[in-house]
KESESE-120945 format. One record per residue (C-alpha): z, y, x. Coordinates in pm, 1 decimal. Layout:
N
zz/yy/xx
Z/Y/X
...
***
This chain:
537
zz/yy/xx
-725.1/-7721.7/1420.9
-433.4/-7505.6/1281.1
-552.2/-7105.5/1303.1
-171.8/-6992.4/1150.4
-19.4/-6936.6/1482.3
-326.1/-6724.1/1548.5
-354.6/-6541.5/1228.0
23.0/-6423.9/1294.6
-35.8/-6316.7/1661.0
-358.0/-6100.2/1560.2
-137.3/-5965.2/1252.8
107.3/-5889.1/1497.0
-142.7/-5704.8/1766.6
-367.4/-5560.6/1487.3
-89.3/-5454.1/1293.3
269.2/-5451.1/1378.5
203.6/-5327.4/1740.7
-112.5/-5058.9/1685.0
13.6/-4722.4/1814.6
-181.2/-4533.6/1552.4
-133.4/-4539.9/1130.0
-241.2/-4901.2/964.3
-145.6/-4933.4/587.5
-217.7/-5148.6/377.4
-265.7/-4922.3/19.8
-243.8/-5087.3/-360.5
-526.3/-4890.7/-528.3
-390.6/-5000.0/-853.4
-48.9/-4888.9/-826.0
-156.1/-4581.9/-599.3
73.8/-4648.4/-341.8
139.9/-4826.4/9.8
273.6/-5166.1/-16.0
265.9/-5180.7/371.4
288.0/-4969.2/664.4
327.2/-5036.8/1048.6
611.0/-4878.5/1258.7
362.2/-4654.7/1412.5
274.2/-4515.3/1094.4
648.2/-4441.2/971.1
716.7/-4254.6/1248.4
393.5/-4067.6/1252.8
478.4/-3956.4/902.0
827.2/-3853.8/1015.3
1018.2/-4072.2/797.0
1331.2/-4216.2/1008.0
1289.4/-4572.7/874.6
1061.8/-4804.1/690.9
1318.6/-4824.6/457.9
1296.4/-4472.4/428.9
934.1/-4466.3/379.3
935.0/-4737.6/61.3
1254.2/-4529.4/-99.6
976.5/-4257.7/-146.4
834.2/-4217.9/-507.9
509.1/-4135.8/-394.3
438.0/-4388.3/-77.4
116.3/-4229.0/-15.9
-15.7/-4020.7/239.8
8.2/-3647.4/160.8
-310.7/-3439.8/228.9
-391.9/-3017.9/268.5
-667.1/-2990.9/42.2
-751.1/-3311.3/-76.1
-679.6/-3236.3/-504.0
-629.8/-3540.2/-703.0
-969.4/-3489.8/-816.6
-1086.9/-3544.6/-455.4
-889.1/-3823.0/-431.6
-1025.5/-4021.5/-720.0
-1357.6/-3961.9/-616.3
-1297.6/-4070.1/-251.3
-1146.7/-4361.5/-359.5
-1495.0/-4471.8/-535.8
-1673.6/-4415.0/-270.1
-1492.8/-4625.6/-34.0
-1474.4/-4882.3/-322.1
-1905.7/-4901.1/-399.4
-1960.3/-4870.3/31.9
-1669.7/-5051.8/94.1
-1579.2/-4814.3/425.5
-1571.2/-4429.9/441.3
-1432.3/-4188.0/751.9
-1347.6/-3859.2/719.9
-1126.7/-3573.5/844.5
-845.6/-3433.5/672.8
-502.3/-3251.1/737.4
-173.4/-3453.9/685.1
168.5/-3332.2/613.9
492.0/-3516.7/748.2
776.1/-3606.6/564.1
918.4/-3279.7/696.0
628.3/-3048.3/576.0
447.1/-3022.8/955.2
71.8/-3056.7/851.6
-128.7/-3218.4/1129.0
-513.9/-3325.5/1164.3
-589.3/-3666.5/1120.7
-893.5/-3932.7/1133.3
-894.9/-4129.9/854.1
-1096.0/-4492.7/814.2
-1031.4/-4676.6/484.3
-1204.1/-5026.2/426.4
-1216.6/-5182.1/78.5
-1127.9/-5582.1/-4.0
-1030.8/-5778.6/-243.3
-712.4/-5993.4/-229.6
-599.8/-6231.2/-563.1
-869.0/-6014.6/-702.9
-681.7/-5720.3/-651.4
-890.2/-5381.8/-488.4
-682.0/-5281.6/-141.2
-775.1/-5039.5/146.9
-684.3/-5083.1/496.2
-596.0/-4761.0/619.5
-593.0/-4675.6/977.2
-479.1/-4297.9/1088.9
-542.0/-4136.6/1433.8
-352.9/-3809.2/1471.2
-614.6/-3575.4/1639.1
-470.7/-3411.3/1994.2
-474.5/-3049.2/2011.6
-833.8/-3040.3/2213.2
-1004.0/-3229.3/1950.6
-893.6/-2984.2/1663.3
-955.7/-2682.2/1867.4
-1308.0/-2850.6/1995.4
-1350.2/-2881.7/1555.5
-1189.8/-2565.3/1470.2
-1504.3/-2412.0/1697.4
-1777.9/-2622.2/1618.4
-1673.0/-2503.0/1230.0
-1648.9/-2183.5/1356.8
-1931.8/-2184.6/1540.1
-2125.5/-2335.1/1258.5
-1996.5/-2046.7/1012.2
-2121.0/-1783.5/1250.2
-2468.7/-1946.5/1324.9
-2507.5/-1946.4/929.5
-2419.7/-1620.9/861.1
-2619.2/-1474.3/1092.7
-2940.3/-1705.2/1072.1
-2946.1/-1609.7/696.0
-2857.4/-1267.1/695.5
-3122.4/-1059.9/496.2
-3117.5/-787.3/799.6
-3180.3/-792.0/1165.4
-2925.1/-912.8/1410.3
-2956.5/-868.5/1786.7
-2665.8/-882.6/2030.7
-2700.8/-730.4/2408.1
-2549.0/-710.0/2707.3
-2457.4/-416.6/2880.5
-2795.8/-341.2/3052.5
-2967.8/-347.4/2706.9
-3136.8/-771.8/2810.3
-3112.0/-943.9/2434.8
-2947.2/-1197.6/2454.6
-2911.9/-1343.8/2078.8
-3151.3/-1194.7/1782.6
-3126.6/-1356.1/1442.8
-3449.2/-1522.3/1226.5
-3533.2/-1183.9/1028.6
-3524.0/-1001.4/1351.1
-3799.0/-1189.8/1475.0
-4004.0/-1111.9/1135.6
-3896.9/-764.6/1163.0
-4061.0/-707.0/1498.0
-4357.1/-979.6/1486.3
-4221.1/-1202.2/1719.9
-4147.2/-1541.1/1714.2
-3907.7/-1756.3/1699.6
-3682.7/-1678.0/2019.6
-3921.3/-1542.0/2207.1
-3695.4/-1190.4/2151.5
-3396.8/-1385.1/2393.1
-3384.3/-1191.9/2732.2
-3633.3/-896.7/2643.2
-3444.2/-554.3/2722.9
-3345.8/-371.4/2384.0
-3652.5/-106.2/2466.8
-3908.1/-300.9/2400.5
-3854.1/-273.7/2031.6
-3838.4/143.5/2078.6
-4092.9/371.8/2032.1
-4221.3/484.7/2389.3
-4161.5/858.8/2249.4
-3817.3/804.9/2299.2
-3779.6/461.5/2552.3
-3596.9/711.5/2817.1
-3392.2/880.6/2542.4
-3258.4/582.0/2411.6
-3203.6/424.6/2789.7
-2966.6/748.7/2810.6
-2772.0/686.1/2527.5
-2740.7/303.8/2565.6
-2569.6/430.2/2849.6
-2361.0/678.7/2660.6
-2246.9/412.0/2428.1
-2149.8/161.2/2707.3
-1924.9/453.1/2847.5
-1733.0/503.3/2536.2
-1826.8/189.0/2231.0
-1744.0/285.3/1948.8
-1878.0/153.9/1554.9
-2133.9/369.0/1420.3
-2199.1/309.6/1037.0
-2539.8/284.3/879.0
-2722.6/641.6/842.6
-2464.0/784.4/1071.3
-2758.2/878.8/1299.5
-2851.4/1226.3/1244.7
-3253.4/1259.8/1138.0
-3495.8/925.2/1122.9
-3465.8/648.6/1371.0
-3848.7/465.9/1428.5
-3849.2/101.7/1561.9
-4151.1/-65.0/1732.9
-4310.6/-409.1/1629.2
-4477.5/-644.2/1940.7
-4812.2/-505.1/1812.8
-4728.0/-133.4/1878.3
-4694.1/-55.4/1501.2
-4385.8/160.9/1410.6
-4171.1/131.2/1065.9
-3876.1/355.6/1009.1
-3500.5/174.2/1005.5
-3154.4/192.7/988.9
-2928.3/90.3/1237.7
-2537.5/42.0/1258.7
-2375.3/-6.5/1581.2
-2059.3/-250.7/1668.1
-1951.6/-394.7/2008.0
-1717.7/-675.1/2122.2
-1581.3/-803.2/2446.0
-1628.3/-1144.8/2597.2
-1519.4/-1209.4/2945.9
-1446.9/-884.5/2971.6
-1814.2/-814.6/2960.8
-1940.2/-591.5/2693.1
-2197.8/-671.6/2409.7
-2321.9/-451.9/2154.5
-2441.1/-604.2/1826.5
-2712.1/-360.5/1681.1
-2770.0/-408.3/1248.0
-3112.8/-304.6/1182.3
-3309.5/-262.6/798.2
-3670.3/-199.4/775.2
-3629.7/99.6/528.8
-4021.7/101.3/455.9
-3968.1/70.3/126.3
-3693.4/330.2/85.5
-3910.2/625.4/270.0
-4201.3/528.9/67.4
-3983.5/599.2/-270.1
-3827.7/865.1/-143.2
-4178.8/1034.0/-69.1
-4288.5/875.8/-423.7
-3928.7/1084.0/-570.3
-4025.8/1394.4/-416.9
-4411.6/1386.3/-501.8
-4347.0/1324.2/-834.4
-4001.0/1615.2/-854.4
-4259.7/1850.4/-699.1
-4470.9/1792.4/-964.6
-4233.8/1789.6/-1239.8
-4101.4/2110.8/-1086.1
-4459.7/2261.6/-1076.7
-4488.4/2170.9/-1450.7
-4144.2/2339.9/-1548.2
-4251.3/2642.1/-1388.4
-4550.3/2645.6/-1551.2
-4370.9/2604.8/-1920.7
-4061.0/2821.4/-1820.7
-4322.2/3066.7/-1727.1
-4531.3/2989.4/-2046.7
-4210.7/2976.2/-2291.4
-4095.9/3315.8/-2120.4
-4436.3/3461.8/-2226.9
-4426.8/3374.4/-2532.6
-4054.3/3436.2/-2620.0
-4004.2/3782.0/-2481.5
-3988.3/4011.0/-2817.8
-3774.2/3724.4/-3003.5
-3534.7/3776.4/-2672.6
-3536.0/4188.4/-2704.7
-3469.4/4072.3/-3065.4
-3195.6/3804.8/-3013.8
-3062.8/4074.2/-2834.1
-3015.7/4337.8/-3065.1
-2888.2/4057.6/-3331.4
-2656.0/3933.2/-3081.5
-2539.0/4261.9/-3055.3
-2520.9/4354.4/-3390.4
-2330.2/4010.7/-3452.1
-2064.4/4116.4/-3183.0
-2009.5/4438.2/-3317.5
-1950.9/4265.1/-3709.1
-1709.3/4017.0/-3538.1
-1532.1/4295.8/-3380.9
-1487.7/4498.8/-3723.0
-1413.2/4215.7/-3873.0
-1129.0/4091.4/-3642.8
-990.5/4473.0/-3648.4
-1025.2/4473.9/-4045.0
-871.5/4154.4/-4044.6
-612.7/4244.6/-3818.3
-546.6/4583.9/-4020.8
-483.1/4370.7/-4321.3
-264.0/4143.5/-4187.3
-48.6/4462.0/-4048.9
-80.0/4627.6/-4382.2
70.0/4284.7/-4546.6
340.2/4268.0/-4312.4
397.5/4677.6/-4348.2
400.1/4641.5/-4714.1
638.0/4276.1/-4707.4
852.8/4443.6/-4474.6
841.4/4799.9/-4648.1
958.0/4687.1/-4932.3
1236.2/4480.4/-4801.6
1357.9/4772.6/-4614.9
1302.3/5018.7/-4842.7
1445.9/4808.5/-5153.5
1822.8/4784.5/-4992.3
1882.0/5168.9/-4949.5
1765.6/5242.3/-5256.3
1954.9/5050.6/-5461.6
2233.9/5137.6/-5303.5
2136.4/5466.3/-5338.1
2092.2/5410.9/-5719.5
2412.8/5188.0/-5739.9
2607.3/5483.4/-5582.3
2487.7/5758.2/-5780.8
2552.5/5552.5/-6133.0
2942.0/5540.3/-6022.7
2900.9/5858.4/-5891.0
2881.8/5964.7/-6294.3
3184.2/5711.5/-6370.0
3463.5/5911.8/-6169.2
3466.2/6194.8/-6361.6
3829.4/6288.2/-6332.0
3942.0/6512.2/-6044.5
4185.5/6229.4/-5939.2
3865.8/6035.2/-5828.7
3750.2/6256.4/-5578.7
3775.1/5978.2/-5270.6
3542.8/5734.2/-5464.4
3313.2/6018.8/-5538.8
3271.2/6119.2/-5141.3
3280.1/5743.8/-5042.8
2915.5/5699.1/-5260.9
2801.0/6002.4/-5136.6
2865.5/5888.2/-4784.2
2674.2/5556.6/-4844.9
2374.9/5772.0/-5020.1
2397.7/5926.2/-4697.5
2372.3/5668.5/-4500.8
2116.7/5492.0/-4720.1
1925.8/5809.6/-4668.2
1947.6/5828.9/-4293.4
1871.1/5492.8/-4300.3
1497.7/5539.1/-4508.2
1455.0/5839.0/-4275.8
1480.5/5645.6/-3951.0
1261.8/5348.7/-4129.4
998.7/5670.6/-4195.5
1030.7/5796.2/-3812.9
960.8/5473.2/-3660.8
651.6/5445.2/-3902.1
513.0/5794.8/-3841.5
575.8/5737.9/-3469.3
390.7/5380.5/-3414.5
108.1/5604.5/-3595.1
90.9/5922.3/-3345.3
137.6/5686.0/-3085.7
-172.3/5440.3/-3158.7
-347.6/5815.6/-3240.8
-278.8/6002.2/-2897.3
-91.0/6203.7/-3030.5
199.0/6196.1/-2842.8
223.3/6302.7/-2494.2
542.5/6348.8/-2208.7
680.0/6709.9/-2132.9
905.7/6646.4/-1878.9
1142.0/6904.0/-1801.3
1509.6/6992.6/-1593.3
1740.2/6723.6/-1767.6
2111.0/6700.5/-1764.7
2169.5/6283.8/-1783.9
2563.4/6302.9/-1905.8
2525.5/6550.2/-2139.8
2210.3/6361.7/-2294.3
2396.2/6042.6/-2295.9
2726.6/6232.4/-2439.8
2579.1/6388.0/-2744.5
2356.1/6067.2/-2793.6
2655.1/5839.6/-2831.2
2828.3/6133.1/-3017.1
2540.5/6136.7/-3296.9
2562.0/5742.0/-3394.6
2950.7/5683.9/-3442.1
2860.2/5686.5/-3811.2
2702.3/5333.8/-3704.8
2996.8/5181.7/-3534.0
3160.6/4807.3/-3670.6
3514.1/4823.6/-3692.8
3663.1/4827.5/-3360.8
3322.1/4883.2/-3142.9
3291.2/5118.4/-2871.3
3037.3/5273.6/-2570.3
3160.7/5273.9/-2269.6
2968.5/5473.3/-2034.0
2909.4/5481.4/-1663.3
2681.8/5780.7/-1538.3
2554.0/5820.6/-1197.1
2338.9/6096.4/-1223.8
2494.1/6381.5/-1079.2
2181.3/6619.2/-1069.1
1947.5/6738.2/-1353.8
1618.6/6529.2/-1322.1
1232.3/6571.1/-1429.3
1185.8/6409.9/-1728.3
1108.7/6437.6/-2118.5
1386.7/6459.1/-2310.3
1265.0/6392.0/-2636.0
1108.7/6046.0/-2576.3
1423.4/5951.8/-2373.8
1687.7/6024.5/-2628.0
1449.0/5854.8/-2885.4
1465.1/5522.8/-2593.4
1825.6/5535.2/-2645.9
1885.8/5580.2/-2964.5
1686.8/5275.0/-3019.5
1871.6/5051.4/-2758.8
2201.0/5190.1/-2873.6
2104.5/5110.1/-3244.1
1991.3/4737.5/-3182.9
2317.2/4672.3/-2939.1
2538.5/4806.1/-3219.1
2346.6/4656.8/-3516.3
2304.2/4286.0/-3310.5
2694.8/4319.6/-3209.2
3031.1/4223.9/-3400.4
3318.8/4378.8/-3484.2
3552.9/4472.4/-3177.5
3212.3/4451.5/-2931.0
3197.7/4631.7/-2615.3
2830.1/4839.0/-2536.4
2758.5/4930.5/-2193.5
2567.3/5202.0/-2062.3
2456.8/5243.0/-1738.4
2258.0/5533.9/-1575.8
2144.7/5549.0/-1185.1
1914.0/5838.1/-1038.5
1856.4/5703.9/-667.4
1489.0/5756.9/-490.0
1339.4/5939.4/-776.9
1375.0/5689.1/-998.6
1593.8/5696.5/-1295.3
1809.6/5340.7/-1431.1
1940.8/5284.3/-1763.6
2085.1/4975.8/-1874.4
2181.5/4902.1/-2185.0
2475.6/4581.7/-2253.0
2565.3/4427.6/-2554.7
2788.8/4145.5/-2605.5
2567.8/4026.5/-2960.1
2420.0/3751.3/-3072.8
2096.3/3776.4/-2841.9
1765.4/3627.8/-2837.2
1604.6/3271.3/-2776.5
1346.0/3248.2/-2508.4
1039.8/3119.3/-2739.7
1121.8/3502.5/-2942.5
1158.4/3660.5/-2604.4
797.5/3620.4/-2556.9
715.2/3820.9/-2847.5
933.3/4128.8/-2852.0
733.4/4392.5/-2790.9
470.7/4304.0/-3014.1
436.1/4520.6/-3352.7
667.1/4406.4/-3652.9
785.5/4110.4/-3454.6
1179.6/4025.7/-3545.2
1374.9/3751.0/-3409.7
1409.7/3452.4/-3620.5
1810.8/3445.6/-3603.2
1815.7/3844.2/-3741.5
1574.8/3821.0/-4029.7
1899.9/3869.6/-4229.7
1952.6/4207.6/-4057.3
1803.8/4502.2/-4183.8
1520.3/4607.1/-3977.4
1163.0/4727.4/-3918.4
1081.2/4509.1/-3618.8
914.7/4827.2/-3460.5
1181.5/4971.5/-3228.6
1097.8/4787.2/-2901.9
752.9/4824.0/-2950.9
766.8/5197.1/-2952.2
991.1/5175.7/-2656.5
708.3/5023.8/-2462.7
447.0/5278.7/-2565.6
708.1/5564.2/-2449.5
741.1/5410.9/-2154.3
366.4/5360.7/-2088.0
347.1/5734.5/-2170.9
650.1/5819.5/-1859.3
556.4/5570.5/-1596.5
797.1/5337.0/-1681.6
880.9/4981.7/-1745.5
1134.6/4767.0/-1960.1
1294.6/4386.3/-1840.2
1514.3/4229.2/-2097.3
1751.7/3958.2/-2031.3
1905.5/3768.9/-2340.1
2129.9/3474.6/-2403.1
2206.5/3323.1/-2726.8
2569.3/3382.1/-2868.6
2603.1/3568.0/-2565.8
2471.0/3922.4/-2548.0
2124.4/4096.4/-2474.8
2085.3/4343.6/-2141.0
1777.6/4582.3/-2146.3
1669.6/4779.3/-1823.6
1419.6/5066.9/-1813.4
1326.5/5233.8/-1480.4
1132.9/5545.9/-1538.0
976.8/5768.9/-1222.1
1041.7/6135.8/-1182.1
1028.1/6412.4/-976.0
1256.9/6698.0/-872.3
1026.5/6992.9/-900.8
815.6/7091.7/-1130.4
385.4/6940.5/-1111.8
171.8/7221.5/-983.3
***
């Protein structure tokens, strides 16, 4: 009896007409060498034509590495059938969750699988999406290391975890619909009903140790261990449950009792040595003492003789340098001094005796600043103030130093002081004649200095304006310290003492100094000094 005509119909009905996937997949060649219409469109392609045109012409899986693949593919091959669950992706990229069954044969001794696909419906992969998650939860908390219990808003149990159970003494299930009390201490069963009841009003997540002092739980026997609890809460229903953490902290209290025995006694011990070692050390201390003491007082003549020194170095370097200039001119002058002998060279004669003059006046200023940093550091100055005329001071001031004048530089003067004021008139004109002298001796040819006087509120204002080369910040910082001379004047004859004193005279009036200097622009000094109109008492 001829079975062809059958063969074809059940290839047909089996095959061709099946509404889900049937393939029939080359495992040598990897790919598909057949597919049913129900599987082409399941896999989104828009023909079968479509579907062989593909490189691949295999199904493409979420998850499933090549790795996984291989290995899957052995297994069907040594049990001949295998099932499993995996996630497909379309030809357009839309994954989907699929039933796979693949069956292993041979044909012209060639391996094959028939592959049949069932696409899952949307209640079957949320039905599997919660059993897995279902399954994850149950693990997690079956084998967590710490108690688990879950209750309902009267406090009735209603899910407690394996080490639960072994935490309390109970067993297995037997916690499921006991109220939450019954594992509280009956010192404080009403306490906690109250602030169950607190918590249901207003849930909120308490951390571990978050509960102020020690929390005592109670095992079925009646035996109480200390723990820590952390609280959390969810909704189901919209009923509330409250999922309670609990550690037996046994262990911890009895180390931390262990810790504090054994610090007490350590403690005990170091008082007894500290008290032992303070015994015993008392005359080296009183000694230490006075060593200590005499050290400080060696380290402190030391650092003055060392400081001493390194002022008498810089005196003598800068001594010299100042001192050398004058004199040779002084030298130079009188030699040609000897040279004009005739009466016709009378103008040379008086122009070297003008610059021994000045060379002179020059070493006698250089003197006065030294002898004055040296009454000053001994006390031995002190401010007389007395009825001062400002203008006139200012006038015959100005009038005394036109021997120091650059070709073409000038004072001009601005004076608003109209009535005599309280103050010593020595240390001020010795104030301005050193501003004066540093504005003209810092300034070029054709410079403008400005002085400014102001007597308002029983204070008096002098500013002093040059238009020189002026000072960088970093040598700002050091002005007023003793032989200190900014590094763009070293070329400029000078002691490096004149703002120092300044300062000291105006520690000696009440008084205070602010400079203000740009480079290549000019240098501003302002002194505000305090006085009064009539005389002290």
């Amino acid at each position: 009896m001829p079975i062809s005509p059958y063969i074809t119909t059940l290839v047909d009905i089996l095959f061709t007409q099946a509404k889900e996937f049937v393939g029939l997949y080359d495992v040598k060649l990897g790919w598909f060498t057949h597919v049913n219409p129900a599987g082409i469109q399941l896999l989104g392609y828009p023909s079968e034509e479509a579907f062989f045109e593909d490189p691949k012409r295999s199904l493409l899986t979420s998850g499933l590495s090549d790795e996984a693949w291989q290995a899957l593919q052995e297994q069907v091959m040594r049990e001949k059938r295998q099932e499993l669950e995996a996630e497909i992706r379309r030809q357009t990229g839309d994954p989907f969750w699929a039933r796979l069954e693949l069956t292993a044969f041979q044909m012209e001794d060639r391996p094959f699988f028939l592959v049949r696909l069932t696409e899952q419906s949307r209640l079957q992969q949320a039905r599997r999406e919660l059993a897995q998650s279902v399954g994850r939860f149950e693990a997690v908390v079956a084998n967590a290391t710490i108690g688990i219990i879950v209750c309902d808003r009267q406090g009735q149990i209603i899910s407690a975890n394996r080490t639960s159970h072994q935490l309390f003494g109970y067993q297995d299930d037997k916690l499921i619909g006991e109220l939450i009390e019954v594992l509280v201490p009956d010192a404080v069963g009403s306490q906690h009903e109250r602030f169950r009841e607190s918590f249901n009003e207003a849930p909120a997540v308490r951390s571990m140790g978050a509960h102020r002092g020690d929390l005592q739980a109670r095992r079925k026997d009646g035996s109480v261990f200390p723990v820590e609890v952390s609280l959390s809460y969810f909704h189901l229903d919209e009923q509330l449950y409250v999922v309670s953490y609990i550690v037996d902290i046994t262990y911890k209290k009895n180390t931390e009792r262990e810790l504090i025995a054994q610090r007490e006694r350590v403690e005990r011990l170091n008082a007894e040595l500290e008290q032992k070692v303070v015994d015993r050390t008392h005359a080296l201390m009183h000694t230490l003492e006075q060593l200590e003491q005499r050290q400080d007082e060696l380290a402190k003549a030391l650092a003055a003789e060392q400081e001493l020194g390194e002022m008498k170095s810089r005196f003598v370097s800068m001594a010299s340098h100042e001192f050398r200039t004058p004199l040779t001119t002084v030298l130079t002058s009188a030699a040609l001094i000897e040279k004009y002998a005739g009466g016709d060279q009378q103008p040379q004669r008086l122009k070297h005796l003008q610059r021994i003059r000045s060379s002179v006046n020059n070493l006698n200023d250089i003197l006065e600043e030294f002898l004055s940093v040296g009454k000053i550091e001994e006390g031995k100055i002190e401010a007389h103030p007395i009825e001062l005329d400002i203008a006139g001071l200012l006038t015959d001031t100005v009038a005394s130093m036109q021997g120091m004048f650059k070709p073409g530089q000038r004072i001009e003067k601005e004076v608003l002081c109209s009535d005599p004021v309280r103050l010593d008139p020595s240390l001020l004109r010795k104030i301005l004649v050193n501003l004066l002298s540093n504005a003209i001796k810092y300034s070029g040819a054709g410079s403008v200095v400005t002085v400014r006087t102001l007597c308002e509120q029983n204070q008096f204002t002098l500013t002093v304006q040059d238009q020189g080369v002026g000072i960088s910040r970093e040598d700002q910082e050091h002005l007023f310290e003793r032989f200190f001379r900014a590094r763009n004047v070293t070329t400029v004859p000078g002691t490096g003492l004149g703002l120092y004193i300044i300062a000291k005279y105006l520690e000696l009036m009440g008084g205070d100094i602010a400079l203000h200097s740009e480079l290549n622009v000019g240098t501003t000094v302002t002194i505000t000094i305090p006085y009064e109109n009539h005389p002290a008492d």
